[in-house]
Every structure is written in C-alpha cells, then in structure tokens.
PAKE-433150 format. One record per residue (C-alpha): residue number from 1; x, y, z. Coordinates in steps of 0.2 Angstrom, whole numbers, padded with zeros to 4 digits. Layout:
N
ROSE; num; east; north; up
ROSE; NUM; X; Y; Z
...
REM end
This chain:
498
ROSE; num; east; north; up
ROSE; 1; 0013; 0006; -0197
ROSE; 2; 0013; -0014; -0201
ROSE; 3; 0013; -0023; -0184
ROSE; 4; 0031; -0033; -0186
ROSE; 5; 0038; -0014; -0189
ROSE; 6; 0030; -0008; -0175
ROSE; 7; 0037; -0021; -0163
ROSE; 8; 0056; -0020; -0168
ROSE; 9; 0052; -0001; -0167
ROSE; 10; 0045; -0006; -0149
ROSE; 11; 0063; -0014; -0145
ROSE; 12; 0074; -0002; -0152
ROSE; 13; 0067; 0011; -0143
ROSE; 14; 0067; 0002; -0127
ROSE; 15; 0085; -0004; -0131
ROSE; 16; 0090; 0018; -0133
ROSE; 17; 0081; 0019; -0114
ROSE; 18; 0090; 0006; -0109
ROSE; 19; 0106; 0013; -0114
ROSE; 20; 0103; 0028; -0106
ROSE; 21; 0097; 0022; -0090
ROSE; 22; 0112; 0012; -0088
ROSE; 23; 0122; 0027; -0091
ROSE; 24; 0113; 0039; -0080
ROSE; 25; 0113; 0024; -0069
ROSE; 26; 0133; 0025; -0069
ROSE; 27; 0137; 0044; -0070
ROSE; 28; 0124; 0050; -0058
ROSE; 29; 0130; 0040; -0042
ROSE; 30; 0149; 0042; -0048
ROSE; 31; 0146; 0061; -0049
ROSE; 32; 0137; 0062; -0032
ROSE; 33; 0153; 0050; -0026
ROSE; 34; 0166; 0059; -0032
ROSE; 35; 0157; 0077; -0027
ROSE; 36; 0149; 0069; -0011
ROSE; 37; 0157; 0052; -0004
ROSE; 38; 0151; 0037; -0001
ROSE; 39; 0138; 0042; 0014
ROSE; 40; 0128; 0054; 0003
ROSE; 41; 0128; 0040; -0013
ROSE; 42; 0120; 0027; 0002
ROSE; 43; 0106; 0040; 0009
ROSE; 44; 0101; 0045; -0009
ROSE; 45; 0099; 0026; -0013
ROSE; 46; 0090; 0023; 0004
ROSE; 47; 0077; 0036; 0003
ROSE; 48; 0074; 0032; -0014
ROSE; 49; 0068; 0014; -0007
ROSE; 50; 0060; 0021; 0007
ROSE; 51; 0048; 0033; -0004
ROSE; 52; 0045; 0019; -0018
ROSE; 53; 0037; 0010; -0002
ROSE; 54; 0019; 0020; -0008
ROSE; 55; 0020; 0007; -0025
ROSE; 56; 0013; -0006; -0012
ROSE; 57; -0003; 0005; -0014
ROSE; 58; -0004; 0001; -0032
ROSE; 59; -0009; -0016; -0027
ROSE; 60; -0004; -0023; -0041
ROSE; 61; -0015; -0012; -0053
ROSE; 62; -0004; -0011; -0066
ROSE; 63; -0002; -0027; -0072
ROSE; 64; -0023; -0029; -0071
ROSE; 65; -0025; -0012; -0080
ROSE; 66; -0012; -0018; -0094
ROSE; 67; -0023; -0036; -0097
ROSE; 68; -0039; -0026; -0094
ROSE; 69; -0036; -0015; -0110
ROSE; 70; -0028; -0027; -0122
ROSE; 71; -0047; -0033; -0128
ROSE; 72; -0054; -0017; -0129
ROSE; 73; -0040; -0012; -0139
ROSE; 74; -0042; -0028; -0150
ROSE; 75; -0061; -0025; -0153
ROSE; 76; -0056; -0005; -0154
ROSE; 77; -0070; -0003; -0140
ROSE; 78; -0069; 0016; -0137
ROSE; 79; -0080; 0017; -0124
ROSE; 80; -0071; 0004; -0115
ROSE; 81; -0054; 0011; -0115
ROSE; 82; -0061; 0025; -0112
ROSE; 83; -0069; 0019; -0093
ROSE; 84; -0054; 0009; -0093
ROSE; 85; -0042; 0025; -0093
ROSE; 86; -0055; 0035; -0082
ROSE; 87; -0056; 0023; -0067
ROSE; 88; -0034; 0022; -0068
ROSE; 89; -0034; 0040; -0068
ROSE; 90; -0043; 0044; -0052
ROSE; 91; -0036; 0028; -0044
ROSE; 92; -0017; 0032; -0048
ROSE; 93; -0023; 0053; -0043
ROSE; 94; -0030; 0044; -0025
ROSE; 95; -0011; 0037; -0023
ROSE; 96; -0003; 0054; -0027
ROSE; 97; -0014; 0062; -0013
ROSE; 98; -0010; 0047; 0000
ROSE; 99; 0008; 0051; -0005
ROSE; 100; 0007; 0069; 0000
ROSE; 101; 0004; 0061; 0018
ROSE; 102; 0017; 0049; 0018
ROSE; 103; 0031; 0060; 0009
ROSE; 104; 0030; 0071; 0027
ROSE; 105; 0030; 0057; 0039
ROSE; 106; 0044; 0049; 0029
ROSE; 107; 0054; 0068; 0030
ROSE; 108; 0052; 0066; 0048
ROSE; 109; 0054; 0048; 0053
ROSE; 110; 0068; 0044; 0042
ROSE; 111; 0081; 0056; 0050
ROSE; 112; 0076; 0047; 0069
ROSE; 113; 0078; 0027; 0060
ROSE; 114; 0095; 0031; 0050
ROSE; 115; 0113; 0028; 0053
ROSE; 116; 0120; 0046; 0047
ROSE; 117; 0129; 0060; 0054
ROSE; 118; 0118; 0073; 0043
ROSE; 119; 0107; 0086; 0051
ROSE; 120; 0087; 0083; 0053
ROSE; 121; 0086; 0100; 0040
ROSE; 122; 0095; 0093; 0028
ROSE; 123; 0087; 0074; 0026
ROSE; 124; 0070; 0083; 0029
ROSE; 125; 0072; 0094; 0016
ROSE; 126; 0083; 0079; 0005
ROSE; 127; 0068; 0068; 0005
ROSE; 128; 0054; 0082; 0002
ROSE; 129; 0064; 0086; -0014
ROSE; 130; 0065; 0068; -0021
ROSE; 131; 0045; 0063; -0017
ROSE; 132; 0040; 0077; -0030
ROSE; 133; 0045; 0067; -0047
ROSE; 134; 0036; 0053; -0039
ROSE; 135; 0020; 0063; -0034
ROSE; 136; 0021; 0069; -0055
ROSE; 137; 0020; 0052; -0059
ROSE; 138; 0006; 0046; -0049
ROSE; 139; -0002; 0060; -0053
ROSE; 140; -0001; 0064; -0070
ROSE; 141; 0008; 0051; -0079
ROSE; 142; 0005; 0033; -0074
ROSE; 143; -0012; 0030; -0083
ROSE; 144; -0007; 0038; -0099
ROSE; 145; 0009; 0028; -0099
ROSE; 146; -0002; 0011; -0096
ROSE; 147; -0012; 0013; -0110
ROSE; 148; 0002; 0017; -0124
ROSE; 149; 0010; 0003; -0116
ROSE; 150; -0007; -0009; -0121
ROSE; 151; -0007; -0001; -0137
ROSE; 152; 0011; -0006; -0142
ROSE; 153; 0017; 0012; -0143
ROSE; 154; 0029; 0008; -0130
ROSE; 155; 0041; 0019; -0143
ROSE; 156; 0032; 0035; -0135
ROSE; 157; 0037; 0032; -0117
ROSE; 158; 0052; 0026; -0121
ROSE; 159; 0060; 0041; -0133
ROSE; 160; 0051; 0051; -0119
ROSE; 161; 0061; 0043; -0104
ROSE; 162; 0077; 0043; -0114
ROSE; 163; 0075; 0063; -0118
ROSE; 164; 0073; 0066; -0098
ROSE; 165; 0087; 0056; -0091
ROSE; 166; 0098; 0064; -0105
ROSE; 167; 0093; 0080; -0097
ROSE; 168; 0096; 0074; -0080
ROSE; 169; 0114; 0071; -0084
ROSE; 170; 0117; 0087; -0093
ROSE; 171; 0109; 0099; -0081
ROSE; 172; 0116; 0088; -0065
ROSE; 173; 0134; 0091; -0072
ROSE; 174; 0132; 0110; -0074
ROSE; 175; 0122; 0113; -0060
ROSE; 176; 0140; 0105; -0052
ROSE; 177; 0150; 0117; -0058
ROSE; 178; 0137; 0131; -0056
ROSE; 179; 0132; 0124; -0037
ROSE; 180; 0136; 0109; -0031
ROSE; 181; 0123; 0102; -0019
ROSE; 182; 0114; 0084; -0017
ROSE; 183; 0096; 0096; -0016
ROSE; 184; 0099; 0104; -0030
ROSE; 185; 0103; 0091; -0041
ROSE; 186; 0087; 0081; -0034
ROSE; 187; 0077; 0095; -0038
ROSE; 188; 0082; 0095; -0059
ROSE; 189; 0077; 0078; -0057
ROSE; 190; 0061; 0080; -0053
ROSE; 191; 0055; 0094; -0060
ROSE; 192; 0061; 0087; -0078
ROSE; 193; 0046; 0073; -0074
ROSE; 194; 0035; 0087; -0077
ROSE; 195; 0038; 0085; -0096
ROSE; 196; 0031; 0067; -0097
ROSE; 197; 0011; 0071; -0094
ROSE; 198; 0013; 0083; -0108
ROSE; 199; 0020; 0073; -0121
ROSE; 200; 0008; 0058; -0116
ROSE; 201; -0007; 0069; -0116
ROSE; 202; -0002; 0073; -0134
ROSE; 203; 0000; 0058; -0140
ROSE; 204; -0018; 0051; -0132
ROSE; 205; -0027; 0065; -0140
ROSE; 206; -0018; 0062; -0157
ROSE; 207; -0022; 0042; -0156
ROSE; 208; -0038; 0038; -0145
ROSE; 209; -0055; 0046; -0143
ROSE; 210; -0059; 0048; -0125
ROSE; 211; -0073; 0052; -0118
ROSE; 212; -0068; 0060; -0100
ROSE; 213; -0087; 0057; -0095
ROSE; 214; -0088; 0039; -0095
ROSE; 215; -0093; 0029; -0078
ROSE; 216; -0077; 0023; -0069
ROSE; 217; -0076; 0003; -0069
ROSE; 218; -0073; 0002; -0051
ROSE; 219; -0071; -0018; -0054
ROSE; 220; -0054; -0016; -0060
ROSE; 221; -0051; -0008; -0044
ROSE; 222; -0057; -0024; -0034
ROSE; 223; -0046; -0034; -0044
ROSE; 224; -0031; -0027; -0040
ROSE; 225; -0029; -0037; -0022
ROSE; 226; -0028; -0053; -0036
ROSE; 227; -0011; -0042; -0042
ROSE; 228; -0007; -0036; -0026
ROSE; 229; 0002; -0051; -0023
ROSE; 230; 0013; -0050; -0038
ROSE; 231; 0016; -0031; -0031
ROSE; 232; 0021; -0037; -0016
ROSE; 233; 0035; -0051; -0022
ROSE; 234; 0042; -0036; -0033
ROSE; 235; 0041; -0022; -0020
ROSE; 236; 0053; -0035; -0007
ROSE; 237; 0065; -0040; -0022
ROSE; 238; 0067; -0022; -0027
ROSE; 239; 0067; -0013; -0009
ROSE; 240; 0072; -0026; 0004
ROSE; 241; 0088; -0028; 0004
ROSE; 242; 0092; -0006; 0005
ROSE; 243; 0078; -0005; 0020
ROSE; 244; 0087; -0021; 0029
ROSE; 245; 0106; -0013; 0025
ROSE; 246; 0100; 0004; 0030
ROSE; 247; 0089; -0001; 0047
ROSE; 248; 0102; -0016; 0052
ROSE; 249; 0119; -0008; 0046
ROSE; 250; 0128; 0007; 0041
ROSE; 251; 0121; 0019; 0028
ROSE; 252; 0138; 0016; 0019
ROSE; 253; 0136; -0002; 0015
ROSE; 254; 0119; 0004; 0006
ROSE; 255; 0130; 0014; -0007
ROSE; 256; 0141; -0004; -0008
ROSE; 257; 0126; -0013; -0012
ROSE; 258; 0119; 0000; -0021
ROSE; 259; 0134; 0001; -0034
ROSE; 260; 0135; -0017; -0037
ROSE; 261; 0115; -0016; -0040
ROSE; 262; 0119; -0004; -0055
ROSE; 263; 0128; -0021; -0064
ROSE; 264; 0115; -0033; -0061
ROSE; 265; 0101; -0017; -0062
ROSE; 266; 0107; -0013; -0080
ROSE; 267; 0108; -0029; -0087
ROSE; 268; 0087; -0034; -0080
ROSE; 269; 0081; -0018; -0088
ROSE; 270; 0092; -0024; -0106
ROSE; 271; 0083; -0039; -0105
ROSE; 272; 0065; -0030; -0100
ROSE; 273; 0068; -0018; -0115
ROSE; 274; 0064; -0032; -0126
ROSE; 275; 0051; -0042; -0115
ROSE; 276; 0039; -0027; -0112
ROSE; 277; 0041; -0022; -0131
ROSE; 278; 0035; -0043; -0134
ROSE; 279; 0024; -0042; -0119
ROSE; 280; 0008; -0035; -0126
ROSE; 281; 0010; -0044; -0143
ROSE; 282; 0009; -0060; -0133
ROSE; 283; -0008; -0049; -0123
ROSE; 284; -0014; -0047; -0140
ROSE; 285; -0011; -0065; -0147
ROSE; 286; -0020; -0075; -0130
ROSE; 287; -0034; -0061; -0132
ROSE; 288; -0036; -0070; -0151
ROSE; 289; -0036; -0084; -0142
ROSE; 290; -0023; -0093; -0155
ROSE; 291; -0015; -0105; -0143
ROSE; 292; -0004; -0114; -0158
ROSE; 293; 0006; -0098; -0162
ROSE; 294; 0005; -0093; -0147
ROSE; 295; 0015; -0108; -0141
ROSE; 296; 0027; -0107; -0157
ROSE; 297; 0031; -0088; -0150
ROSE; 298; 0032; -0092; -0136
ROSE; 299; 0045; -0105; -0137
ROSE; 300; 0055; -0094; -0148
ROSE; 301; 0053; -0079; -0133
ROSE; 302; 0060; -0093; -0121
ROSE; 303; 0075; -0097; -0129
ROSE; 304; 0080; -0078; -0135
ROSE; 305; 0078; -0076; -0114
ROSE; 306; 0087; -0090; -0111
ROSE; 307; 0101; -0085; -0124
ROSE; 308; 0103; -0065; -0121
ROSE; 309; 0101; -0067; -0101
ROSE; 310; 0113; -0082; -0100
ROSE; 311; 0127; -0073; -0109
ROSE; 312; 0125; -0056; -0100
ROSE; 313; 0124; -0063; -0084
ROSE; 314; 0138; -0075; -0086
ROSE; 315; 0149; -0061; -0093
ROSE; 316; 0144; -0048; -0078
ROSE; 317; 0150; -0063; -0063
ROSE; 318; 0166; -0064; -0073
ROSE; 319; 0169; -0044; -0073
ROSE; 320; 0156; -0036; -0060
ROSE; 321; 0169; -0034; -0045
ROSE; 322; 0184; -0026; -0057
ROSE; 323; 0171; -0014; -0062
ROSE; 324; 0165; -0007; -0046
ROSE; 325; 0184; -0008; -0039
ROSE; 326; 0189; 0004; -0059
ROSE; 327; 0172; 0014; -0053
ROSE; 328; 0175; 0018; -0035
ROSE; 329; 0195; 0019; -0038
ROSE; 330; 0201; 0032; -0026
ROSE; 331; 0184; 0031; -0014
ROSE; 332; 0191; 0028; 0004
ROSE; 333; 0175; 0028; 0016
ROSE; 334; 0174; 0010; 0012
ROSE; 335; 0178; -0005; 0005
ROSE; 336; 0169; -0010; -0010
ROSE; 337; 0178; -0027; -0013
ROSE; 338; 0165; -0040; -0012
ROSE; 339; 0169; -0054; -0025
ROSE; 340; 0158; -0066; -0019
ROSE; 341; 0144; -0055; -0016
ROSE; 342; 0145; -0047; -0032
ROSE; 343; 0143; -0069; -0040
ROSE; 344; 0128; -0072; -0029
ROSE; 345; 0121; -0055; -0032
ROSE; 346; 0122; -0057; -0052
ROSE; 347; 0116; -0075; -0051
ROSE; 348; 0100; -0070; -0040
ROSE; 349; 0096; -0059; -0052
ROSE; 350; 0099; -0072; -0068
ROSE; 351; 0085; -0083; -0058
ROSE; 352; 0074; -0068; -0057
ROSE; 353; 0075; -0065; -0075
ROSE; 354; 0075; -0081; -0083
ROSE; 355; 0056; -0080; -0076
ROSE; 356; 0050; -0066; -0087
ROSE; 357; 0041; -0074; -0102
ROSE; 358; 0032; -0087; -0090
ROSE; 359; 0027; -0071; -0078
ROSE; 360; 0022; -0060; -0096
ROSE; 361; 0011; -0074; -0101
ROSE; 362; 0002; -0077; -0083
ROSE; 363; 0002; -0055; -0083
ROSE; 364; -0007; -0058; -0100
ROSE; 365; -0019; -0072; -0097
ROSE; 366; -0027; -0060; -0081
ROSE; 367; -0020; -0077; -0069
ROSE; 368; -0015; -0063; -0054
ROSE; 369; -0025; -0074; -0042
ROSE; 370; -0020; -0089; -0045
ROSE; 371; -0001; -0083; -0042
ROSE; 372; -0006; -0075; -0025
ROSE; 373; 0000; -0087; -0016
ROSE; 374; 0016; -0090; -0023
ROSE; 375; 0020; -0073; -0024
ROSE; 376; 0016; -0072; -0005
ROSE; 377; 0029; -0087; -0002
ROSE; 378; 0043; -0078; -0013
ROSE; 379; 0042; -0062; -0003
ROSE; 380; 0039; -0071; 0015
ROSE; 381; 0057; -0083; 0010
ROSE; 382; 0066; -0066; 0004
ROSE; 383; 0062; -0055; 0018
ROSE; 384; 0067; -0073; 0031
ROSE; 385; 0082; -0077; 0024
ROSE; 386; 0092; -0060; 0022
ROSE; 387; 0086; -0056; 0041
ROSE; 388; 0096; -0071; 0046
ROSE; 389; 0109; -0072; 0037
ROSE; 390; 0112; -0052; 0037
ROSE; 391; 0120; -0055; 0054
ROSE; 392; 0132; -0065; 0049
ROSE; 393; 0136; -0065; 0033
ROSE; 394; 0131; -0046; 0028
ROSE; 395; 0131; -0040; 0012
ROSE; 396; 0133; -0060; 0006
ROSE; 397; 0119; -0064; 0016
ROSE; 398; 0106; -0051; 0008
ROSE; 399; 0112; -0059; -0009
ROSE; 400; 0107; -0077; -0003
ROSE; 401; 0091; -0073; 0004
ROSE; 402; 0087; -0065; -0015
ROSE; 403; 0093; -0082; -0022
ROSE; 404; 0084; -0094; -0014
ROSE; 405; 0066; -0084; -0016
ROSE; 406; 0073; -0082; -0034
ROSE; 407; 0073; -0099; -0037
ROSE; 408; 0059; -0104; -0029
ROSE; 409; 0048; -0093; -0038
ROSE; 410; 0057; -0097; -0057
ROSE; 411; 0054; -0117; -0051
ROSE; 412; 0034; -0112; -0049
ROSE; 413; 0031; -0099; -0064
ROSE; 414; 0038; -0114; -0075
ROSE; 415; 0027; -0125; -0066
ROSE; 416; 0010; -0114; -0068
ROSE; 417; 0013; -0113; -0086
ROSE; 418; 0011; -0130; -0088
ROSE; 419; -0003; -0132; -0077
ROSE; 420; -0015; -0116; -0082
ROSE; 421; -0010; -0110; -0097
ROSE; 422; 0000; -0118; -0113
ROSE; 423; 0001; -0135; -0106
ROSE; 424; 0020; -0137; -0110
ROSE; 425; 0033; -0151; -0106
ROSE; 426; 0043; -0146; -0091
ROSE; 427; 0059; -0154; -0101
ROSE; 428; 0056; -0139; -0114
ROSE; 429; 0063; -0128; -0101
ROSE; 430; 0075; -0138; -0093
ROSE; 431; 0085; -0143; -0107
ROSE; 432; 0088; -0124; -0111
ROSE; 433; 0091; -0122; -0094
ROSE; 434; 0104; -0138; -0095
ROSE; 435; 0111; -0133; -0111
ROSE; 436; 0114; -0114; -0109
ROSE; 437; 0119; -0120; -0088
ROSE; 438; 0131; -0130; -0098
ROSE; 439; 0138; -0118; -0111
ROSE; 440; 0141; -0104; -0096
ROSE; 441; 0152; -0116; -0086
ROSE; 442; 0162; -0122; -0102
ROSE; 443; 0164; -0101; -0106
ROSE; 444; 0168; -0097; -0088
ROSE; 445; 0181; -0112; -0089
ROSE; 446; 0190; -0106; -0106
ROSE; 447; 0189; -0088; -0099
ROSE; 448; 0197; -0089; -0083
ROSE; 449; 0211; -0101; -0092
ROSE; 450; 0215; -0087; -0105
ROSE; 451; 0212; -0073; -0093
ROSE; 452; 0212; -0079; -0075
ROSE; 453; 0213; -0062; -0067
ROSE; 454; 0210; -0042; -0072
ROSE; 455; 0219; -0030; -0066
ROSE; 456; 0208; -0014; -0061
ROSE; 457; 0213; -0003; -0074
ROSE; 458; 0201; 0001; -0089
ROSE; 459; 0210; -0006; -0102
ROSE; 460; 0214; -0023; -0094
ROSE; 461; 0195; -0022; -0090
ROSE; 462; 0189; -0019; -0108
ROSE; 463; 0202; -0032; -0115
ROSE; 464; 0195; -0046; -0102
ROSE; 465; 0177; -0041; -0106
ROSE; 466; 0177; -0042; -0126
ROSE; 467; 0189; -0057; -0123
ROSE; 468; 0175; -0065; -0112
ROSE; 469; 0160; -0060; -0122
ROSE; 470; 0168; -0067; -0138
ROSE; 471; 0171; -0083; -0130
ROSE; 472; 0156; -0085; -0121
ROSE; 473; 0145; -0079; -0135
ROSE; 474; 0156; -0091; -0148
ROSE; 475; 0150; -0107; -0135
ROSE; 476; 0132; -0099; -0134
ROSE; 477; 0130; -0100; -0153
ROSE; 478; 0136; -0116; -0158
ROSE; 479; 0125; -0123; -0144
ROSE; 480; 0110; -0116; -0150
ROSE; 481; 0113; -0119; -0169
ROSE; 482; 0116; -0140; -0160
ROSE; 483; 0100; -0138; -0150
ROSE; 484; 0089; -0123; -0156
ROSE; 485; 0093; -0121; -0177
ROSE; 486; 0074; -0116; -0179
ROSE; 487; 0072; -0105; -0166
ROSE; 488; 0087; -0098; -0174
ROSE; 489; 0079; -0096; -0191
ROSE; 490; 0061; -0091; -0184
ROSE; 491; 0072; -0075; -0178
ROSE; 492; 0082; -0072; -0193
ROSE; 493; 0069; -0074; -0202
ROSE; 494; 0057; -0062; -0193
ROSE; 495; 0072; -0049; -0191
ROSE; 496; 0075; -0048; -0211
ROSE; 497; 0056; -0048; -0213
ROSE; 498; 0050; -0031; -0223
REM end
C-alpha cells in the first residue's frame, strides 16, 4: 500500500473510532442515567479514574517504546523489533500482575474514602468487574498495539476498537431489557476486551517476523523515568479533577463533571484521530533526518490544528451547556447547569490540544528528558490550583486549575521547539494563534447576534449548532485563504493525490 494511501487510510479509520467513541461515550452514561440516576453515572466515572491510577506505572513507556521502534522499523531491523516487542511485553505483563494487587486494595479502600449510600458488596464487587478490561490490556494487548501503531497500521486497532465499543452498545441495551444491572453491563465490557489480543496477534504474525527468543533490551525500561514525567502531566489532567470532586465533594458532582467531560472528551480524541495517524509519519521523517520537509509538514500540521481545534472548540462553548441540559432533561438528583464551567472547561481543553504537534515532534525526537521538568511544573500548577479554588468555586475552580497548567505547558512546548529541535520563529505560532483567536471572537460575535440564546429542545439545538458552525467555519476559511493560501493548497493537494 503506497504510503500517502496508507496515512489517509490511518485518519479515516481513526475518524470511524472516533465517531464511535463519541457515541458510546454519550449512550452508555445516558443509559446508565436514565436506568440508574445520576449517583451510579458519578461512581462508574470515579472508579474508572481510580483504577487507571496503575498507568502511573507505565512510567511513560509508551511514548519511549513508540520512538524506540520507528528506526528499526525504517531499517526493517528484525531482530531489533523483535527485542524491542519482547522487553514491552514482559514489562506491560509485570504491570498487569501489580494490577492484580491494587485492583483488591482499591475494592476495599474505595468503599471506606467515597461519598455514596451503596453497600460495601456492591462497590467491592462494581470495582473487581471494571479492573478486568484493564488487566486484558496490560496483559495481552498493549505491546502489540504499540508496534502496529510504529508501523502506521494504526487502521488495525482502530477498525478493532470500533467493532468492540459497537458491541458494547448493542449487548449493554439488551442486557437492559434482558437484566438490568450496572455489574452486568461492566462485565460485557470487559470481557469484549478479550477480542483485541486475538486480532492483534494475527496481524503481527501476518506482517512481522519475531523472534520470541531474542534478549530483552532492558535500556528501554530505564528510560522510561525520562517519559515518566510526561506520564505524569497526563495522568493529573486526565484523573485529577474526578479524584478531587469524588474525595472533596459529592459523588454526584463527579457524574456533572463527568457529562460535560464527554463534550470536550469527544472533541480531543476527533483531533488525536488525525495526529496519532500523522504522528509516526513525522517518527519516520526526523528518523531520515530531513529537517527541510520536516519543517514544511510540520507547518502545514500546525495550522490544520490550529484550524480544526479552533472551530470545534469555539463551536462547543457556544452549545456545550444546552447540550447537557437536552442530555440530562428530566434528571432531578442534580443540577447540571453550569454555563460558565462548561466555557472554562472547553477552553482548558483547546490549550491542551493546540500543543499536540509541538508534543508529537519532542515524542518523536526521543526529547522525554529534556521535558521532565516542565511536565513536573504542569502537574504540580494543576493539582495546586484546583485544591484551592475547589473550596470556593467548585466545579469552576476544577476548570481553572486545568487552564492555567494548560497554558503554561502550551507557552513552553512552543518554546522547546524552538530551542531543540526545528528552530522556528515563535511569531509562526503566534500569528495562528492571533489570527484564528481573532476569527473565533468575530464568529462568537456574529453567532450570539443571530442566535443569542437556545432553547433546550433538539431542534433549536441542532438549528443554533449548524447556524454556528456555518458561520464560524465561513470566518475560519476566508481567514486562512488571507493568511494560510499554501498551507491550503499543500492539503488540497495532498488529499486529491492518487
């Protein structure tokens, strides 16, 4: 398969996962809502946190294992990839064992640190059930996953991942009608993780020779503490907020939060459907070592960032709080209107993503310890923030904290690529961030004007929201054809490429 084929293969597919994430991501909490109220949304939410605390083993391995392979997979170093694979196995099988250990103590600590009026039985039992999908993972898939990944057959776990969560839907909404309980639907959930190492293993043995036998390159595993850091600043802005809400407040304002997540969650993995399709092209091309088309890609990888997370994002503050009031129309338990929140939330999240080509590049380059540090800072301002603000403002407060180590760490990643790597003008990034800033006030402006509220009813809501995208993307476009005409072209171009 030609390489330009392969990537726009690599980006569909991820664009189908995405789809179907976002929609498991809204039917699966609505059905437990709906079947089980707001309290039972929150726990599944909060143990789901609590139990993805074991990724702070990984120590960042991923991302080391993922730049370790790209050479080898240039040069087609068999025995290489093959070490490679072998050290990631046992190291990712060493986790799922650990995991055992802290599955149990989190079934028994959990039930005595949460605000909930369910019995010890039942949340024993709750988080038991939910630690098995991981315990597949770590056990049987991870490894397998991170080499396809490398080898820019991303299209494999994708159309994979999409099949199981399809499943997940179907089988949860019989299994409601057949039984409905919050165990049993956790269970179909993970058991259906069983089908990944299968379709994984086929697909290694169909495109890579490897030799089971090789030595382990236990180097890798050192350098993992230089990713560790990056782990880390991910870990706090994925997990902190639900640990602080369920520890400091009540379990309820976890399913609020939660809710509001799924916008913002939705619209980051849209965006990282296309960059982890684009990420091991751009591996590939610092492996080569071709800094001048590396640079040209790069710029054109910036602005389709800047272009597709600036629209989406600007759209979602416009709509995110008349969505989750349509959502949790006729949910009592609490009150989910929280306009301002749901603004912060969407722009902490923008900051978070406008980073991702600067942090694929660093990923790429193998500059983990360099970003320790920094990393470090961004977890350290996240976690100081929301602990004092969470008193006073609440749910707001969370949102702040996530804003101001957003931005700090966007500030520096812009900065490190300057200094260590493509040694670009700052002003390339600021005027994209000045001219799409720009755009997105002018298109919040025009919308408000037009529409300046929404009433929560699915039509009004679906009028407002193709009304706003047209306008904003309308703005977004003559902008870039002013400022951006051959970034424009370089994309047509490579789209209508056969």
């Amino acid at each position: 398969m030609k390489k330009d084929k392969v990537v726009l293969l690599n980006i569909i597919s991820n664009f189908i996962l995405q789809f179907v994430t976002i929609l498991s991501g809204f039917i699966m909490p609505k059905l437990i809502l709906n079947n089980f109220g707001s309290e039972v949304n929150g726990l599944v939410s909060s143990v789901g946190q609590f139990l993805n605390y074991i990724s702070l083993l990984e120590g960042g391995i991923s991302g080391v294992i993922m730049a370790a392979f790209y050479k080898p997979l240039f040069n087609k170093d068999n025995s290489k990839i093959s070490s490679i694979l072998n050290t990631t196995k046992h190291f990712f099988r060493k986790i799922a064992y650990i995991f055992i250990i802290y599955s149990l103590i989190v079934a028994f600590v959990y039930p005595l640190i949460a605000k909930t009026s369910f019995s010890y039985i039942y949340l024993i039992t709750l988080v038991l059930i939910m630690s098995f999908g991981l315990f597949m993972q770590y056990h049987f898939s991870l490894a397998l996953k991170l080499l396809l990944n490398a080898d820019k057959k991303v299209y494999i776990v994708s159309f994979t991942q999409s099949i199981i969560f399809v499943l997940n839907i179907f089988l949860a909404i019989v299994s409601l009608y057949i039984y409905p309980s919050i165990h049993v639907i956790k269970m179909i959930s993970a058991l259906l993780y069983i089908v990944q190492p299968i379709v994984f293993n086929h697909f290694i043995k169909k495109y890579f020779i490897i030799d089971s036998s090789l030595k382990e390159d236990n180097s890798l595993i050192k350098q993992r503490w230089d990713g560790f850091a990056i782990n880390i600043a991910y870990f706090i802005h994925a997990n902190t907020d639900v640990f602080l809400l369920t520890v400091l407040s009540d379990i309820k304002l976890v399913s609020v939060y939660s809710i509001y997540k799924l916008v913002v969650n939705g619209l980051t993995q849209t965006i990282k459907s296309i960059t982890s399709a684009i990420m091991p092209n751009i591996g590939h091309l610092y492996a080569k070592g071709n800094i001048e088309e590396l640079n040209e890609k790069f710029n054109t990888y910036e602005f389709f960032n800047f272009f597709a997370v600036g629209f989406l994002f600007t759209v979602a503050g416009l709509l995110i709080t008349p969505f989750v009031m349509i959502y949790t129309k006729n949910i009592t338990d609490i009150n989910y209107y929280e306009p301002l929140f749901g603004i912060v939330l969407v722009v902490a999240e923008l900051m978070y993503v406008l980073k991702s080509p600067h942090l694929s590049l660093a990923y790429s380059a193998n500059m983990f310890k360099k970003m320790k540090i920094p990393a470090y800072l961004e977890a350290v301002i996240n976690i100081a923030v929301s602990i004092v603000l969470i008193n006073y403002l609440g749910l707001l407060g969370i949102a702040i904290g996530t804003l101001v180590a957003m931005t700090y760490r966007t500030i520096y990643q812009v900065y490190f690529l300057k200094n260590h790597i493509l040694n670009r003008k700052l002003s390339i990034f600021l005027k994209k961030f000045i001219v799409f800033g720009v755009s997105s006030l002018v298109g919040i402006c025009i919308s408000l004007y037009l529409i300046p509220t929404v009433d929560y009813s699915i039509f009004s809501w679906i009028i407002a929201g193709i009304t706003y995208s047209l306008i904003i993307l309308l703005i977004y476009f003559i902008s870039s054809m002013i400022f951006y005409k051959k970034e424009i072209l370089y994309l047509k171009n490579y789209l209508l490429k056969k």
